[in-house]
C-alpha positions in Angstrom: 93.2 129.0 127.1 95.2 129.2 123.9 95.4 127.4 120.7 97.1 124.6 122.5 96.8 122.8 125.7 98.5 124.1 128.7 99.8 121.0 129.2 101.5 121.1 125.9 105.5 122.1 126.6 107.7 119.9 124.1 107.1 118.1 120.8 106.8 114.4 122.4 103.1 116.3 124.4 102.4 118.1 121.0 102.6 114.4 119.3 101.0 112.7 121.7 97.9 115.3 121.8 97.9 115.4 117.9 97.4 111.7 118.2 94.7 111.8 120.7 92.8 114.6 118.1 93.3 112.0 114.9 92.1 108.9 117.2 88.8 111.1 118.0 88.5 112.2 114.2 88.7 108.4 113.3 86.3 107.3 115.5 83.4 109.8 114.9 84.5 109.7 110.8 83.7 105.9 111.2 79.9 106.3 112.9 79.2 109.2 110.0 80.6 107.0 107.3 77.3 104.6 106.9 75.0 108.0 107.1 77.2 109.4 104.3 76.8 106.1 102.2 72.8 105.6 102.9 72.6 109.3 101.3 74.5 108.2 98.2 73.1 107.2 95.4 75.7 106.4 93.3 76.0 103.2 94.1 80.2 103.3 93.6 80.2 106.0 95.7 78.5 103.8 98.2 80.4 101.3 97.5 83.6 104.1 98.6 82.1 104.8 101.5 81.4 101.4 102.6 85.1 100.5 102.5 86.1 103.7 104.0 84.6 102.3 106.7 85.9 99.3 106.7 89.5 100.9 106.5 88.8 103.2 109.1 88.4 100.5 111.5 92.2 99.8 110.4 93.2 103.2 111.2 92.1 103.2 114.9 93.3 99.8 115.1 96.9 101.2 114.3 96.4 104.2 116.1 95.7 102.1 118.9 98.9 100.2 118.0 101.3 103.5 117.8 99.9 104.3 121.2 101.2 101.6 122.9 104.4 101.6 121.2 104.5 105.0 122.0 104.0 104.1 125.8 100.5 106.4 125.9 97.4 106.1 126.9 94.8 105.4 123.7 92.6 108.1 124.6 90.7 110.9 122.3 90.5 114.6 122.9 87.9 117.0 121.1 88.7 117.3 117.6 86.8 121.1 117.0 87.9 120.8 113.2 86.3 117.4 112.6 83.4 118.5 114.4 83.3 121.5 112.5 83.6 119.8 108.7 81.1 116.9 109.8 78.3 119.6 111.0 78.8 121.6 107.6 78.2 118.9 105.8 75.1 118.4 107.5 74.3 122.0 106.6 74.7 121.9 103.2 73.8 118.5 102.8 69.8 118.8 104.6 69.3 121.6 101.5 69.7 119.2 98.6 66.9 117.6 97.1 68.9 116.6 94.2 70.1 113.2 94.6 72.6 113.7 91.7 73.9 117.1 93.5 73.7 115.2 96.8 76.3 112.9 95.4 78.4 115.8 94.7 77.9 117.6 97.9 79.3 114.1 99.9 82.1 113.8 97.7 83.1 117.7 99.1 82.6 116.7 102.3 84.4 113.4 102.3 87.6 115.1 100.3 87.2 118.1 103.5 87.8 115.1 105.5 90.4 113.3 103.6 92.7 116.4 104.0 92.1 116.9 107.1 93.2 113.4 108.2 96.1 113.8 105.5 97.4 117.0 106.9 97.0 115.0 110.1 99.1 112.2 109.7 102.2 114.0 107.6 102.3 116.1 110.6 102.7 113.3 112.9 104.5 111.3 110.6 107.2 114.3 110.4 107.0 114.5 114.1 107.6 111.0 114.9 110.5 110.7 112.8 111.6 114.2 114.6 111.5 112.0 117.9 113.1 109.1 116.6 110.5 106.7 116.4 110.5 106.0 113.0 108.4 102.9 114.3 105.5 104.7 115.0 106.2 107.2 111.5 106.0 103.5 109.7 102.5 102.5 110.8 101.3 106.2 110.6 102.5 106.3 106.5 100.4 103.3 105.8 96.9 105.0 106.6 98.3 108.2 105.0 98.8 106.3 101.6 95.3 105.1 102.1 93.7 108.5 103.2 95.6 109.4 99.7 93.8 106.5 98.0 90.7 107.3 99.5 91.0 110.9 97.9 91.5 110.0 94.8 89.4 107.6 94.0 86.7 110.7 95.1 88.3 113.3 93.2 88.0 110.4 89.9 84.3 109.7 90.8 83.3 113.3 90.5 85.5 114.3 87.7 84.0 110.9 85.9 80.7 111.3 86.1 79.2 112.7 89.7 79.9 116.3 89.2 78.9 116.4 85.3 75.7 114.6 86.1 74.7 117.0 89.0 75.0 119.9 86.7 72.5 118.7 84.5 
């Protein structure tokens, strides 16, 4: 099999499988999330990942919602990359001793994940509009903003303090 599905022969399948990847990337990014914040120890980085969490409950929820509108079936398909990002993260991560460079390790692995989902939904966002469901492209640019969000307040923890005290 190729890069893509067989059964993948016009944008509307490509959408609806990109969809199906994103909903499975959601869902296992939401059972990692409270592993990633018991290894914190900053406790704002916590704090991020605890409403991550939260948040990503929203973003199957609206997946879930673009589904329907969409007139497919809410179902997930393998996601190799997520997979891939979450286990080397494990990787590095069961290394560190350090609790101050663990902090900076999960911030790297959290921003891997961040784009990921970000290159994610502006794909589908551009796709849906493509299709002429500017619906669905609606409720798919409100988690990207978040995703956004979510990076950046990361990328301002480490360059704050995380990173600076983990190379002391």
């Amino acid at each position: 099999m190729g890069f893509f599905s067989k059964d993948i022969k016009t944008l509307d399948d490509l959408f609806v499988h990109t969809l199906r990847d994103i909903y499975y990337a959601e869902k296992k990014i939401e059972k990692v999330l409270p592993n990633m914040a018991d290894r914190a120890s900053d406790v704002s980085l916590k704090d991020s990942f605890d409403r991550h969490r939260d948040q990503t409950g929203l973003h199957i929820e609206r997946l879930e919602k673009v589904f329907e509108m969409y007139g497919a079936e809410a179902k997930t398909i393998g996601c190799p990359a997520i997979e891939g990002i979450i286990e080397e993260a494990d990787e590095v991560s069961g290394d560190i001793d350090d609790d101050k460079v663990m902090d900076a390790a999960l911030i790297a692995a959290a921003q891997a994940v961040e784009h990921y989902e970000m290159t994610r939904y502006g794909t589908l966002i551009a796709w849906a509009r493509e299709l002429g469901r500017n619906d669905c492209a609606e409720i798919l640019e409100e988690t990207l903003a978040e995703e956004r969000a979510t990076d950046q307040v990361l990328t301002n923890l480490a360059e704050s303090r995380i990173n600076l005290r983990s190379a002391a």
